[in-house]
C-alpha positions in Angstrom: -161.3 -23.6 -27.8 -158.4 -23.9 -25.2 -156.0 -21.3 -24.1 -152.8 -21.2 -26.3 -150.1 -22.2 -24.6 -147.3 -19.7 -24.4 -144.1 -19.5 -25.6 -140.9 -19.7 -23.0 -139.8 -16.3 -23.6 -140.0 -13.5 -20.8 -138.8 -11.5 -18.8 -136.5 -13.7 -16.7 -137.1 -12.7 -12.6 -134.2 -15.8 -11.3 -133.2 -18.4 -13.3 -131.2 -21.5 -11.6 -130.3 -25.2 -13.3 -131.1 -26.1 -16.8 -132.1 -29.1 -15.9 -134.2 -31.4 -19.3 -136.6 -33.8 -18.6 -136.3 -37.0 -20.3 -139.4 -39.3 -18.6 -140.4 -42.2 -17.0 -139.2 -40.7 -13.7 -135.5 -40.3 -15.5 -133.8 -36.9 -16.0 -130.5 -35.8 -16.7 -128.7 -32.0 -16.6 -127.6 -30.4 -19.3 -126.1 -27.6 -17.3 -123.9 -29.7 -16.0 -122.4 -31.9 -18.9 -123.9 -31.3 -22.2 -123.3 -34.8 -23.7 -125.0 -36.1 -21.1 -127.3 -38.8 -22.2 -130.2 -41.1 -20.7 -127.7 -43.3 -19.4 -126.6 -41.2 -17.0 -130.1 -39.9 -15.7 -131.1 -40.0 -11.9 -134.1 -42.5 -11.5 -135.9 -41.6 -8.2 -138.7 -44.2 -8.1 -136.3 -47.4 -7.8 -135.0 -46.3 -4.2 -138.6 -46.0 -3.2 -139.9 -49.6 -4.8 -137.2 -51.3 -3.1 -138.0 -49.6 -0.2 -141.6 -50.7 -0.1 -140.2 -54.6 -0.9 -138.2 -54.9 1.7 -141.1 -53.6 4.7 -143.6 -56.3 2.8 -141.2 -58.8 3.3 -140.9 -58.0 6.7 -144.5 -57.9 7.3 -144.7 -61.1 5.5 -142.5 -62.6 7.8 -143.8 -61.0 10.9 -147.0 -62.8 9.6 -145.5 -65.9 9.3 -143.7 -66.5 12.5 -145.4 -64.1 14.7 -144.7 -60.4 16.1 -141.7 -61.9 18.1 -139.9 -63.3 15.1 -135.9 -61.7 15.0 -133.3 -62.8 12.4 -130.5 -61.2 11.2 -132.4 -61.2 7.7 -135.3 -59.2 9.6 -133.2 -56.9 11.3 -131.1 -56.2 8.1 -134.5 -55.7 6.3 -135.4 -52.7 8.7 -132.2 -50.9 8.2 -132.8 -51.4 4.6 -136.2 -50.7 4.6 -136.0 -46.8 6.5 -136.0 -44.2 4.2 -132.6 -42.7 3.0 -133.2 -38.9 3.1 -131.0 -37.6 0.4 -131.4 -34.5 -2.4 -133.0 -35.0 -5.5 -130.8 -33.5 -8.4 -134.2 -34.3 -11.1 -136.3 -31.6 -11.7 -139.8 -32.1 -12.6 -140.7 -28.8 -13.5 -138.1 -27.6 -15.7 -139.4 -23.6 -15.4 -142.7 -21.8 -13.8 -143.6 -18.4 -16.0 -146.0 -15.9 -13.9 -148.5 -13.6 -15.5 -146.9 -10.1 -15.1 -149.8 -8.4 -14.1 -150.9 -11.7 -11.6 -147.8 -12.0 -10.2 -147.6 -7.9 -9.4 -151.0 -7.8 -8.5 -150.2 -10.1 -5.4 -147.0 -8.5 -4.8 -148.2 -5.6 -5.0 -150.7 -6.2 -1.9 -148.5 -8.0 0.0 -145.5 -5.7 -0.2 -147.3 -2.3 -0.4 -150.6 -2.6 1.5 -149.5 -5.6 4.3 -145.9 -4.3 4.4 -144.7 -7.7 5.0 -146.6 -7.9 8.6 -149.4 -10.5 7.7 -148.2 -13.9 5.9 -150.4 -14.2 2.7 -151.2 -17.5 0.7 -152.6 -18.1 -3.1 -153.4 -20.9 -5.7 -152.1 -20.7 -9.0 -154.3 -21.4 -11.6 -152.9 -22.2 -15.4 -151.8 -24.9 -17.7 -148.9 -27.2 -18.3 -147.1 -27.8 -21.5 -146.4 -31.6 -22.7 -142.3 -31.1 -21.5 -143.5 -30.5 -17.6 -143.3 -26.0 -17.9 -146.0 -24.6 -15.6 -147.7 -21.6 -17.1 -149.8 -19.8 -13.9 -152.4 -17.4 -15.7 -154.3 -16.0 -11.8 -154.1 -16.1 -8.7 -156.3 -16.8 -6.3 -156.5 -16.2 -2.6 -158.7 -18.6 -0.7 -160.3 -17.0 2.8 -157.4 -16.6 5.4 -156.3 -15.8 8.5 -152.2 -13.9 8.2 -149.8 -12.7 11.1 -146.1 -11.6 11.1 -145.1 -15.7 11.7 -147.6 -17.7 9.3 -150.8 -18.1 7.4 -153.9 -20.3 7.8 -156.4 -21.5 5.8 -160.2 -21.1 6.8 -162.9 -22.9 5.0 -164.1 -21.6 1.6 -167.8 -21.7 0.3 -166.6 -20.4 -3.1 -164.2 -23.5 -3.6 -166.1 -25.1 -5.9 -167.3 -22.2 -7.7 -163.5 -21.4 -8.3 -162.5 -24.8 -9.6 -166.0 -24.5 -12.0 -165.1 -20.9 -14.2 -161.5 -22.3 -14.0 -162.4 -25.9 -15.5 -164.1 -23.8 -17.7 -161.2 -21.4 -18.7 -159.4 -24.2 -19.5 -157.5 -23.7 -16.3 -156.1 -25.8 -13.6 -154.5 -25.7 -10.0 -150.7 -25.8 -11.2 -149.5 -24.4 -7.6 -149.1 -22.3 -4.7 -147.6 -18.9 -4.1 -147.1 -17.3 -0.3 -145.5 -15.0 1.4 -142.6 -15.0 4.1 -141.0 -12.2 6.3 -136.9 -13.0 6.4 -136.4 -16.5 8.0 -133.9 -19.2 8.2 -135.8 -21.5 5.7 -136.7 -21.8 2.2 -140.0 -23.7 3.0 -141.4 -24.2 6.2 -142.8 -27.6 7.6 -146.5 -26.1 6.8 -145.4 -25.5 3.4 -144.4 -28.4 2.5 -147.7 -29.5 4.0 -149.6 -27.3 1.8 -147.3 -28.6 -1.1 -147.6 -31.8 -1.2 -151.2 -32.0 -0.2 -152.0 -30.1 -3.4 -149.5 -32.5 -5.6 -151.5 -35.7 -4.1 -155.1 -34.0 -5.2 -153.9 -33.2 -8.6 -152.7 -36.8 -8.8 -155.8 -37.8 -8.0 -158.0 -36.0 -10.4 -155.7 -35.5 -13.4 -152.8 -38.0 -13.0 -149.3 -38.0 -12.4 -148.0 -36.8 -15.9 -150.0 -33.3 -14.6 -149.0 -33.3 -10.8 -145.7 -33.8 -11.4 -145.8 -30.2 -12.6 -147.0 -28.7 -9.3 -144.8 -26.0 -7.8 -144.9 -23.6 -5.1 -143.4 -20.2 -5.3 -142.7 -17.5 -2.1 -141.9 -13.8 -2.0 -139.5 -12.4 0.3 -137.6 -9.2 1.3 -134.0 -9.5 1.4 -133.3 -7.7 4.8 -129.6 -6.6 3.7 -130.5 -4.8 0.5 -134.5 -4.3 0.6 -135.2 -5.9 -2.5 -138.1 -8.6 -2.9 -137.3 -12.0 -4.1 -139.5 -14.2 -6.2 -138.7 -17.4 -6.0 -140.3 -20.8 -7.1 -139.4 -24.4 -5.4 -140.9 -28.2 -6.2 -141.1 -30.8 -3.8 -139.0 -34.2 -4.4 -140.8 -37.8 -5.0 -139.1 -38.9 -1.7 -141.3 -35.8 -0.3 -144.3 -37.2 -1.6 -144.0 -40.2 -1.3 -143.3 -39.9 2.5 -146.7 -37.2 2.9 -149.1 -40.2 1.1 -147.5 -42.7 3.6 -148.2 -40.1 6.6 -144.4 -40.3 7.6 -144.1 -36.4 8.8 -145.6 -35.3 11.2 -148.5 -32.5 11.5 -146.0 -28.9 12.3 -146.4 -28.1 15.8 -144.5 -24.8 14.9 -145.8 -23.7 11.1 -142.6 -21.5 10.7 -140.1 -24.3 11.5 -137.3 -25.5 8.7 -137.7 -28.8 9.2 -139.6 -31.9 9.5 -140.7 -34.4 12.2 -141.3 -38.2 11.2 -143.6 -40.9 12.8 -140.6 -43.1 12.0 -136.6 -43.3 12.0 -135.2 -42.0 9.1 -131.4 -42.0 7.7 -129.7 -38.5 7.2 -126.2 -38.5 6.2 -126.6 -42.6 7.4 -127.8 -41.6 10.8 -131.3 -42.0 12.2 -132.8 -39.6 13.2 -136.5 -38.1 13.3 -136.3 -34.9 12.3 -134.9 -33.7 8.9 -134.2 -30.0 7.3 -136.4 -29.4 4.6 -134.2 -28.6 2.1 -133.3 -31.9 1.7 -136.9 -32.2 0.0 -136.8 -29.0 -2.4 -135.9 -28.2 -5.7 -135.1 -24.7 -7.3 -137.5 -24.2 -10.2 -136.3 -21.4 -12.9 -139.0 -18.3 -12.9 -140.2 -16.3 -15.8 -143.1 -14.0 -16.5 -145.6 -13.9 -19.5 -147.9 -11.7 -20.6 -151.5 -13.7 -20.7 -153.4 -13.3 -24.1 -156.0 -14.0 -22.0 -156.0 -11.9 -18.7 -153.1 -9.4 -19.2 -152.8 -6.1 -20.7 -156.2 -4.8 -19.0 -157.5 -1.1 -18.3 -158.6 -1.9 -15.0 -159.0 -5.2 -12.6 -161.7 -6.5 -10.4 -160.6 -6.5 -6.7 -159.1 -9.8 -5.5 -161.6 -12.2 -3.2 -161.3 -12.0 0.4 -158.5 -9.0 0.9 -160.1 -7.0 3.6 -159.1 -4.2 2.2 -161.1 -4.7 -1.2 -164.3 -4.9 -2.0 -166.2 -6.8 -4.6 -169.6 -5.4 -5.5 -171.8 -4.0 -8.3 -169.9 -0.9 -8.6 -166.8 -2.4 -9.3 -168.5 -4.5 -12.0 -169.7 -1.8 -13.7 -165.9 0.2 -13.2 -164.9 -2.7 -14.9 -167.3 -2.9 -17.7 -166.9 1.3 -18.4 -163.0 0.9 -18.6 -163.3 -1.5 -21.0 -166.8 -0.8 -23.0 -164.9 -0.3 -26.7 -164.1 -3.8 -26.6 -166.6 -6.6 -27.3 -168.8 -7.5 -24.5 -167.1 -11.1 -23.8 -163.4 -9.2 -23.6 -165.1 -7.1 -21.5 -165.4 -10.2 -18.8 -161.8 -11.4 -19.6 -160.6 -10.9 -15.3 -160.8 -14.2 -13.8 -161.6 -12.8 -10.4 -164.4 -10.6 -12.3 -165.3 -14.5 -13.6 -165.8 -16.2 -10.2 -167.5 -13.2 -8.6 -170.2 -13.3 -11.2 -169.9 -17.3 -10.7 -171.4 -16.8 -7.0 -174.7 -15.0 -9.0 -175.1 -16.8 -12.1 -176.3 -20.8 -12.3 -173.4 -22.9 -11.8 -174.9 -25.7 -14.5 -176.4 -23.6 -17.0 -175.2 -20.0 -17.3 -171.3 -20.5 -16.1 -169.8 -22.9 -18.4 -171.8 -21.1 -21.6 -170.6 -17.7 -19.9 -167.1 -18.7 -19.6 -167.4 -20.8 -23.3 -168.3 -16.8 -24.7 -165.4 -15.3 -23.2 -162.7 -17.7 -24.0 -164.0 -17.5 -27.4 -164.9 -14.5 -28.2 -168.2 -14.9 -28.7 -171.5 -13.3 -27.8 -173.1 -14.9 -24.9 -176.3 -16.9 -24.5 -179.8 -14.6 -24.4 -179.9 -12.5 -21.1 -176.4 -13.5 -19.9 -175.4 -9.7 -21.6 -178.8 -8.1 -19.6 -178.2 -10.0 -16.5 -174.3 -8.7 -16.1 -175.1 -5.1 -16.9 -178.2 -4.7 -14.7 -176.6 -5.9 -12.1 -173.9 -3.2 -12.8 -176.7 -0.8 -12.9 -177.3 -1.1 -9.2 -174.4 0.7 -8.4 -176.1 4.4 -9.7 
C-alpha cells in the first residue's frame, strides 16, 4: 500500500496563475482566456531542438572544411544558434501543497529560533499526482553550514539512509525549500544551482514525466510590514536545459540575482553574458494539506542536524509515551523519527519491513517492536 494522494483543497498560503497543463511539453492558461485551446499552447522544446540543429551543422561544417572555414551561412548559424533568453509563460507544476505541520515545523525554527540570521536549506520529500501537483509530505534538512548571506551544503553520511525509509514510504525528492533574509532577488544564482541539479537527478532516476514536477519554495520576511512570505518557484526548460549543457557558470557570489554564461547569450536580442534570473522562474500556486500520514501528531521527533536539537533515546521514548494509545506502527508515523531509527536498524532487512508496518498499519516483524522500545528504555 501507497500513500493516498490528496485532494487539492487547503488552506490557500499565495495563489498566482491558473495555469492547466495539457502535455507533450504544451500548455495553455486558462486564467488568461478561458476558451483557450491546444492550439494556442506555448511549446518550449522546439526553440531548443532547433537550437541544437543549427550548432551540429556548424560543427559539421567546421569538420568539413576545417576550424578556419567562414561563410555567411556559418556566421548566420551562430547568431541563430545562441540561446534566446526569454520567459516561459508554461507552468509545469500547476500548484505545490505543504504539510501544515512540515511546513511550520521549518518555519518555525527558522523564524523563531534563527531569527532570520543563518540561511537554512531542506528537501521536500512527497509525491506527484498524474496532472504535474506536487504534494511535499517532510522535510528534511541535510548537514549545513548557514550565515546572514547564504547556505552550504556539507556532505551527508545519512543520504542514503534518507532516500531508503522514503523509497519505502512511498516517498520521493519533489523539491527544495530555503530560507532568505530581504534581498533584491527571487532566487539567487546558487539556487538555481541547487534547482536544477535536483530536476537533472530526478530525470535521471525517475524520468521526465516526474522531474518535471520539481519545485523549490523560499521563506522570507517582508521588511515593510514583518510578515513571512511562503513562496514556491520552478525553474524553466530553457533553465535546464542550459545547467545539463554547463552554460552558467559556478556563482562566484551565492547571493547574486543573476547568472554568468560560458557563452554569449541574447537578452532582449543583445548578447550578453550575464542574465537576471527571473527570466528563468516561474510562480508556482502554494497550498497546505494535512498528511494522513505524518500530520495531526501529539508530539514530533527533533529534526536532523539543527544544533539546537537533539536526537537520542529519550526523545524516542517521549515520542512513543505521547502517543502509546495508538497502535504500535502509528506510534512510528514521524518521518524524522523513521530515518533516525534507519541509522540503527539493518538497512536490507529490518527498514523496508519496518517502514512496510507503518504505512500499513500493521504489526511489525518479530523483535522490530522489542528492539525500538529497548532502545527507548535507555533513556531511564
Amino acid at each position: 500500500m501507497q500513500l493516498q494522494l490528496y485532494p487539492e483543497a487547503g488552506r490557500t498560503l499565495r495563489l498566482r496563475g491558473g495555469v492547466m497543463w495539457v502535455g507533450g511539453g504544451r500548455q495553455f492558461n486558462r486564467s488568461v482566456d478561458p476558451t483557450a485551446g491546444p492550439e494556442t499552447v506555448e511549446d518550449t522544446f522546439t526553440p531548443l531542438r532547433d537550437r541544437l540543429d543549427r550548432a551540429e551543422r556548424i560543427k559539421w561544417l567546421l569538420k568539413k572544411h576545417g576550424p578556419m572555414y567562414r561563410t555567411n551561412e556559418v556566421i548566420s548559424l551562430e547568431e541563430e544558434s545562441k540561446y534566446l533568453i526569454r520567459a516561459q509563460k508554461m507552468l509545469r507544476a500547476p500548484s505545490l501543497s505543504v504539510d501544515l505541520d512540515a511546513a511550520s515545523n521549518f518555519q518555525k525554527y527558522v523564524v523563531g529560533e534563527l531569527e532570520f540570521a543563518n540561511h537554512r536549506f531542506g528537501v521536500m520529500y512527497g509525491r506527484t499526482d498524474q496532472d504535474g501537483n506536487v504534494f511535499c509530505d517532510a522535510i528534511y534538512e541535510p548537514p549545513q553550514e548557514g550565515n546572514d548571506d547564504a547556505y552550504a551544503l556539507l556532505p551527508d553520511p545519512n543520504a542514503h539512509t534518507v532516500e531508503l525509509v522514503a523509497s519505502c514510504l512511498g516517498l520521493r525528492r519533489v523539491g527544495i525549500v530555503f530560507t532568505a533574509r530581504s534581498r533584491k532577488c527571487i532566487l539567487s544564482s546558487q539556487d538555481m544551482v541547487q534547482a536544477c541539479q535536483l530536476q537533472e537527478q530526478l530525470e535521471r532516476q525517475h524520468g521526465f514525466d516526474f522531474a518535471r514536477s520539481c519545485v523549490a519554495a523560499v521563506i522570507t520576511r517582508n521588511e515593510t510590514t514583518g510578515s513571512i512570505v511562503f513562496e514556491a518557484y520552478q525553474v524553466s526548460d530553457l533553465a535546464m536545459d542550459m545547467h545539463r549543457r554547463h552554460v552558467f557558470k559556478p556563482p562566484s557570489n551565492s547571493n547574486r540575482a543573476y547568472s554568468r554564461t560560458t557563452e554569449s547569450v541574447l537578452v532582449e536580442r543583445k548578447d550578453t553574458t550575464k542574465v537576471d534570473n527571473d527570466f528563468f522562474i516561474n510562480t508556482v500556486p502554494i497550498k497546505t494539506h494535512a498528511s494522513p500520514f505524518f500530520a495531526n501528531r501529539e508530539a514530533s521527533f527533533p529534526v536532523e542536524n539543527r544544533p539546537t536539537q537533539t536526537q537520542n533515546a529519550l526523545e524516542v521514548k517521549h515520542v512513543l509515551k505521547c502517543h502509546e494509545d495508538l497502535p504500535f506502527p502509528l506510534q512510528l508515523r514521524d518521518f524524522h523519527l523513521l530515518v533516525f531509527l534507519g541509522g540503527i536498524l539493518d538497512p536490507v532487512t529490518d527498514i523496508p519491513s519496518l517502514c512496510d508496518a507503518v504505512v500499513e498499519g500493521k504489526e511489525p516483524k518479530a523483535g522490530h517492536k522489542e528492539l525500538i522500545e529497548c532502545f527507548a528504555a535507555q533513556a531511564d
